[in-house]
C-alpha positions as CSV (number, residue, x, y, z in Angstrom):
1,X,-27.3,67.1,2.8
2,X,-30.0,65.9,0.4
3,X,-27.0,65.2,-2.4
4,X,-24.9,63.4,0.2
5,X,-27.9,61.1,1.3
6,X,-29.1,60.3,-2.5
7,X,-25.7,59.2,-3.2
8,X,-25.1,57.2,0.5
9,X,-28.4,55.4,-0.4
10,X,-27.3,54.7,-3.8
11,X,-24.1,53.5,-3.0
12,X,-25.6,51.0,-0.5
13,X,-27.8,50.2,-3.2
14,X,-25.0,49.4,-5.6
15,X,-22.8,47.5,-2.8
16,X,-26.3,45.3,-2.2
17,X,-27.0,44.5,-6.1
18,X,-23.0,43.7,-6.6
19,X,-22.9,40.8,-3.6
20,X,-26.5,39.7,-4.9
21,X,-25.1,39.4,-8.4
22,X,-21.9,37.1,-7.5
23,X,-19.4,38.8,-5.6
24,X,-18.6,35.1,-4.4
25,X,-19.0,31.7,-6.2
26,X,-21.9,29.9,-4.5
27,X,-21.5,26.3,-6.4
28,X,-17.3,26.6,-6.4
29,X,-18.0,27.0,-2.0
30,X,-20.5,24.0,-2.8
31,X,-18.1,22.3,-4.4
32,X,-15.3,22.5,-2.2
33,X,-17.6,21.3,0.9
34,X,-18.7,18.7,-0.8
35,X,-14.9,17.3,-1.6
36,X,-14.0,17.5,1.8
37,X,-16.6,15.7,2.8
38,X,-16.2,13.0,0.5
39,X,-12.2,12.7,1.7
40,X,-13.8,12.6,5.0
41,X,-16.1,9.9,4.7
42,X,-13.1,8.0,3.0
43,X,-11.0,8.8,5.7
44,X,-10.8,6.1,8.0
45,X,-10.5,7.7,11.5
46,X,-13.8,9.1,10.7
47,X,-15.6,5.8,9.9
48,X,-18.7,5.6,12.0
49,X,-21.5,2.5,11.9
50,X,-24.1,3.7,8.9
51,X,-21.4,6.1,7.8
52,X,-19.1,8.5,9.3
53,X,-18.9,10.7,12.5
54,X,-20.0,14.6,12.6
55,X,-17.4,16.7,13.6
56,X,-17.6,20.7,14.5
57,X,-15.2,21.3,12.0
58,X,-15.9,20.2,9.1
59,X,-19.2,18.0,9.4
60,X,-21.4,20.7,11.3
61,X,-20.3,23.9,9.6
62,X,-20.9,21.8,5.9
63,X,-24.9,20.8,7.0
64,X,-25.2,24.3,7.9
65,X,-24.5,25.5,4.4
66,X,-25.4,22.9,1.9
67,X,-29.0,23.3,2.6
68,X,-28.5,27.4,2.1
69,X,-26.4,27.2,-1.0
70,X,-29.0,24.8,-2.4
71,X,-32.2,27.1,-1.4
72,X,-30.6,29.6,-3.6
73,X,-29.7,27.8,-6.1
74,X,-33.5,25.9,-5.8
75,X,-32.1,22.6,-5.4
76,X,-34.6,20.6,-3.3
77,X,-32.8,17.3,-2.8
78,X,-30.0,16.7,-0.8
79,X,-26.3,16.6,-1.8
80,X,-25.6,13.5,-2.0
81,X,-22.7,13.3,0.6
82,X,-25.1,15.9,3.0
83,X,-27.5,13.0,2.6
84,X,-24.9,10.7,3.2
85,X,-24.1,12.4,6.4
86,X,-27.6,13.0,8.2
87,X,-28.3,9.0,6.9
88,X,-25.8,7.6,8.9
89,X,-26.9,10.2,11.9
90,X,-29.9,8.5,12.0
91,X,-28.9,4.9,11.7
92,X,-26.8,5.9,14.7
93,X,-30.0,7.3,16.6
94,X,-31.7,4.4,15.4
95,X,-29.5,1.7,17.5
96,X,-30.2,1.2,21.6
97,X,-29.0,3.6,23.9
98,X,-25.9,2.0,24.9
99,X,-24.9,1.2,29.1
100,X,-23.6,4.5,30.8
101,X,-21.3,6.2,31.8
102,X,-21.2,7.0,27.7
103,X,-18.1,7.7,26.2
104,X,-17.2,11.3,25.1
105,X,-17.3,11.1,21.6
106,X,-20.9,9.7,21.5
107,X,-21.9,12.3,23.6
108,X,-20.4,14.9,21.7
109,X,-22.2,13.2,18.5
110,X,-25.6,13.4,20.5
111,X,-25.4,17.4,20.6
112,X,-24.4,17.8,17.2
113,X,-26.8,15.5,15.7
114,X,-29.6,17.2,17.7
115,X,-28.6,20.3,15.8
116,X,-28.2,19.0,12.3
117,X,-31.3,16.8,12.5
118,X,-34.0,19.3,14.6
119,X,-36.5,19.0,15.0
120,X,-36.5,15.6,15.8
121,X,-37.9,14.8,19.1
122,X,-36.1,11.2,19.0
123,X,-32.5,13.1,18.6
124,X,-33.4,15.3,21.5
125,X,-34.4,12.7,23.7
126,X,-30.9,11.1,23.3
127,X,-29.0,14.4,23.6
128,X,-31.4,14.8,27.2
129,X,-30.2,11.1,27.8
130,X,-26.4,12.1,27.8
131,X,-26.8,15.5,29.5
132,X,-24.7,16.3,32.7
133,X,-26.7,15.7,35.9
134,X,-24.2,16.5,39.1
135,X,-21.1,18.3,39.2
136,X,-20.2,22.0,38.0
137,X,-21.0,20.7,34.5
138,X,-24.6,19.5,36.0
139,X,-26.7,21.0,32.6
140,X,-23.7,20.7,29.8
141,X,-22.5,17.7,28.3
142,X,-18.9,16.5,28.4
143,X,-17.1,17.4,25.8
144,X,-13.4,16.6,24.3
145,X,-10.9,18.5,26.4
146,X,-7.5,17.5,23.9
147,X,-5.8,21.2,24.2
148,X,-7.2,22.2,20.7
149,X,-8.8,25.0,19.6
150,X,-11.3,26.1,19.3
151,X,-13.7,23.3,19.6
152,X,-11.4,20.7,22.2
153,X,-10.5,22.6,25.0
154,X,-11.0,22.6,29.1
155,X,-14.2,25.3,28.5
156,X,-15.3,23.6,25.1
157,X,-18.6,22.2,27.2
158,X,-20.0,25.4,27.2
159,X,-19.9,26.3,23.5
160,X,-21.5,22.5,23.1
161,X,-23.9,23.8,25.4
162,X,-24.5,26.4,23.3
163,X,-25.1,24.2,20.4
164,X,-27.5,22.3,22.7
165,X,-29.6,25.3,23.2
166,X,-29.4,25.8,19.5
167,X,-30.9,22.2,18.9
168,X,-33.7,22.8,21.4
169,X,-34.5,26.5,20.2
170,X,-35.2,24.8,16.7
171,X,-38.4,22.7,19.0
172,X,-42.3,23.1,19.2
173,X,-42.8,24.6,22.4
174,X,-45.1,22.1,23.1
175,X,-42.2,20.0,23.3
176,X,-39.8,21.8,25.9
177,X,-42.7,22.3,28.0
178,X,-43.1,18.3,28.0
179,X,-42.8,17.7,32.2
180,X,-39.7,15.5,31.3
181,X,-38.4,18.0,29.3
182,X,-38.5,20.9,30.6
183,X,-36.2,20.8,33.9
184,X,-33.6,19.6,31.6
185,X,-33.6,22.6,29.4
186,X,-33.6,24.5,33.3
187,X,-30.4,22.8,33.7
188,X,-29.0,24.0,30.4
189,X,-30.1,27.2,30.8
190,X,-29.0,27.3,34.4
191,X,-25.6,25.9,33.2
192,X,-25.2,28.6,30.5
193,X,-26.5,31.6,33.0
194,X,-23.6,30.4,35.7
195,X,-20.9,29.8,33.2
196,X,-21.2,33.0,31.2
197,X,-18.5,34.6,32.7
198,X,-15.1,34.4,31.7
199,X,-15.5,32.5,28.3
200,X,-13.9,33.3,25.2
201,X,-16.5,35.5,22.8
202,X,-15.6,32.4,20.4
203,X,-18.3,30.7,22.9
204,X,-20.4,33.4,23.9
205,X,-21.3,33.6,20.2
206,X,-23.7,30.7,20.3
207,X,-25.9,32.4,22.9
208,X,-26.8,34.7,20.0
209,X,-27.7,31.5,17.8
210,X,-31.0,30.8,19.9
211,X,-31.7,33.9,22.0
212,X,-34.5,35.1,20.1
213,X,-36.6,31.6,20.2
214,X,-35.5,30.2,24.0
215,X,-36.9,31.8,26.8
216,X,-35.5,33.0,29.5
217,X,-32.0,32.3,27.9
218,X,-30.5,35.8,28.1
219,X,-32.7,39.1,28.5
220,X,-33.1,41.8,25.9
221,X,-29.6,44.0,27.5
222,X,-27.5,41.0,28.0
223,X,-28.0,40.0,24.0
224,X,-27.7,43.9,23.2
225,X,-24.8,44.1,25.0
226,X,-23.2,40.8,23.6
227,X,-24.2,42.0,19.9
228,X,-22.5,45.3,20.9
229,X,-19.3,43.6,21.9
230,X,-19.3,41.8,18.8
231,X,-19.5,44.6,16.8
232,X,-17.2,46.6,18.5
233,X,-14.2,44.3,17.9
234,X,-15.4,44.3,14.3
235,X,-11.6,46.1,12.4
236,X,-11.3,49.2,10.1
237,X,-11.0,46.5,7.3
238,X,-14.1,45.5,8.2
239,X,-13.8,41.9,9.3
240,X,-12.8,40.5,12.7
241,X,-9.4,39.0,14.1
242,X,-9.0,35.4,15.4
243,X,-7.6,37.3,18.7
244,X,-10.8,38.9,19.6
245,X,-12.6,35.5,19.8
246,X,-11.0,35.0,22.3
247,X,-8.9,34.8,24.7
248,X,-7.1,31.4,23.5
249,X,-4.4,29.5,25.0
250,X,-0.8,29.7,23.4
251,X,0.4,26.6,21.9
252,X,3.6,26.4,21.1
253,X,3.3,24.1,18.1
254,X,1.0,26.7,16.2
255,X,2.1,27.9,13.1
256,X,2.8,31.7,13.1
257,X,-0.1,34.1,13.4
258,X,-1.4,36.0,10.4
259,X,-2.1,39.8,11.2
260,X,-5.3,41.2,10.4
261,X,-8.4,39.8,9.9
262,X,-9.0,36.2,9.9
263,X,-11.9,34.6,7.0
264,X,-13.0,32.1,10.5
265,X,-13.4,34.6,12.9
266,X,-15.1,37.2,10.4
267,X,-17.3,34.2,8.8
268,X,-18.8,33.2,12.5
269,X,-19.4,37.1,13.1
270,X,-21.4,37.4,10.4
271,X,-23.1,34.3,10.3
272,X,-23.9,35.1,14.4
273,X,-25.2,38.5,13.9
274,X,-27.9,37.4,11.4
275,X,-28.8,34.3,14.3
276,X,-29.5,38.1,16.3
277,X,-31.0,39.5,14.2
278,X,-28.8,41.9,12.1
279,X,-30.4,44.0,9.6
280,X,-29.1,42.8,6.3
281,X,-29.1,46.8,5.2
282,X,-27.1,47.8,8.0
283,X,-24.0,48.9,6.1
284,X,-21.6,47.0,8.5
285,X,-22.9,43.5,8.3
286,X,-23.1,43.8,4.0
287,X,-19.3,45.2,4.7
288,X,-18.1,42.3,6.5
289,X,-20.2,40.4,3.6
290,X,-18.2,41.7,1.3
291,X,-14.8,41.3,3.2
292,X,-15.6,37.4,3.1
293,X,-17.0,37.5,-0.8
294,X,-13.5,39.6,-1.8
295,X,-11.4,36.8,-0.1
296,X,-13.0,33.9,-2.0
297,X,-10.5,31.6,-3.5
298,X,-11.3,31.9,-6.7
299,X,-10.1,28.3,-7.4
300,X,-11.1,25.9,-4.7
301,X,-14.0,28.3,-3.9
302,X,-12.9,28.3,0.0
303,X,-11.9,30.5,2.5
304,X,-8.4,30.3,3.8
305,X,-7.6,29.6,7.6
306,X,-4.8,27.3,9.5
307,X,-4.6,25.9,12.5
308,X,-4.5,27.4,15.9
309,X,-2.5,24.6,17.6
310,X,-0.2,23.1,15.3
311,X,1.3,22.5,11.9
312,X,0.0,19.2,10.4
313,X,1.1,17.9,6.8
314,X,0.6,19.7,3.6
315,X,-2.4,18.0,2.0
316,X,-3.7,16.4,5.3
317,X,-7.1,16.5,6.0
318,X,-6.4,18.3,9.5
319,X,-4.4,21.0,7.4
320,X,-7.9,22.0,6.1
321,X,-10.2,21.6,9.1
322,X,-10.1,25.4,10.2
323,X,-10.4,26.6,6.5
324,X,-13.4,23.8,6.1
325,X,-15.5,25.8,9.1
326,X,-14.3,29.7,7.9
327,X,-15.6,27.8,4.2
328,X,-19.2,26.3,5.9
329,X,-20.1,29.9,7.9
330,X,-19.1,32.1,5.1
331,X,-21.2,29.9,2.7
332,X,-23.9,30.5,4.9
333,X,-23.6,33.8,5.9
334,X,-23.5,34.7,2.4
335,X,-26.2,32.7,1.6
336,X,-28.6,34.0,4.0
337,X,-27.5,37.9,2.5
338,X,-28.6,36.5,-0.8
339,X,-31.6,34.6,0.2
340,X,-32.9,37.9,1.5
């Protein structure tokens, strides 16, 4: 028994130092996220005053990695199309609050740039200023509803709730406890309590993002139970299908599934069981690690995905959007392994 364990442990060993030592291109990821966002900013339905708009596709997953990539490569200063990005976020936050009822897409804007630029108390106070205040959504925040997964559909509000909750998780506590403040993160919270049930996992995940630093958002069994689900569905190839995010609508425009695991669904697993608190030496988080850093490609330095709703254009920019987010999450999932 002795043997067996002195070889387990050095095998674990050996799997650690080979994903430290390169098992995936960090720059060539870099790269490629920097490229798509420079088509994006030249792309003219994303033209936004001070820049261009941040979208949960491409924009959000690519501030969540730049910043990791360059801690580990010790590259203090910006990329210049990250700065690019959070400038023109902040020009935006900069301009008057304009006349409700606000139209969906600034909304939407005011969540995400909440997240990219917290802590910031100014781009919380807008996101409080767009927030839901009667209906069933009362708490959430309208969001796009165009029949698109898996960021534009009828229950998309919650996971931008979710993303909310993330923003305000990033705060001083001194700040959510500000009187005005605090019965709108209630509302949130109440909002995300009574709409739990029946989501896709897809938007479940981002409870796990903020559990451990907002209060009262989900006791200790509810997250052990989530994380438990998540790792259940996790496959004997050790990475996860696009299926068990779900369930999705069919759309009948989609290209044809690929079997097996998907580099989206297994880079947001990953990436959401560190947010929990995953031991990066428990041997099935560095396997699903490896799973993403062995499908790397080795030319564009990104991870292959497709569409869930339909086929667009070879060489359009919505051809890449789904391999743009698996790219930003396994970035930073890997990352984070490394940094550690």
């Amino acid at each position: 028994m002795r043997k067996w364990g002195m070889r387990f442990t050095g095998l674990m060993c050996l799997l650690a130092v080979t994903l430290r030592a390169g098992d995936w291109e960090s720059m060539l990821a870099a790269k490629y996220l920097d490229e798509k966002q420079k088509q994006w900013a030249e792309w003219k339905p994303a033209q936004a005053a001070g820049g261009t708009c941040l979208s949960c596709h491409t924009g959000l997953p690519y501030l969540i990695a730049r910043p990791a990539v360059r801690e580990l490569h010790n590259q203090a200063e910006p990329a210049a199309y990250e700065k690019a990005l959070l400038d023109g976020l902040r020009h935006r936050l900069a301009q008057p609050l304009p006349a409700a009822p606000y139209k969906t897409g600034f909304v939407v804007e005011t969540v995400l740039a909440a997240v990219a630029l917290a802590p910031d108390a100014a781009a919380m106070d807008r996101m409080w200023a767009t927030q839901t205040r009667e209906g069933a959504n009362t708490g959430a925040w309208a969001w796009y509803s165009l029949d698109l997964d898996p960021y534009e559909t009828a229950v998309s509000p919650y996971y931008g709730a979710t993303l909310a909750a993330w923003a305000v998780s990033k705060m001083p506590a001194a700040y959510r406890a500000r009187p005005e403040v605090a019965p709108r993160v209630q509302a949130l919270v109440d909002y995300l309590h009574r709409n739990e049930a029946g989501q896709p996992l897809h938007n479940r995940l981002g409870l796990l993002w903020s559990v451990d630093k907002l209060p009262g958002l989900m006791t200790k069994t509810r997250k052990a139970a989530l994380v438990a689900e998540l790792w259940k569905l996790q496959q004997k190839d050790n990475g996860w299908t696009l299926e068990s995010l779900g369930p999705w609508e069919k759309h009948a425009k989609a290209p044809p599934a690929v079997a097996g695991s998907n580099a989206y669904a297994t880079a947001l697993a990953a990436f959401t069981l560190q947010r929990a608190g995953a031991s990066h030496k428990d041997k099935r988080l560095m396997y699903a690690l490896n799973w993403l850093a062995e499908r790397q490609d080795q030319k564009t330095g990104s991870w292959a995905a497709q569409s869930m709703n339909k086929v667009y254009p070879e060489g359009s920019l919505q051809a890449d959007f789904m391999r743009d987010a698996a790219t930003g999450f396994a970035a930073a999932a890997l990352a984070e392994f490394d940094l550690h």
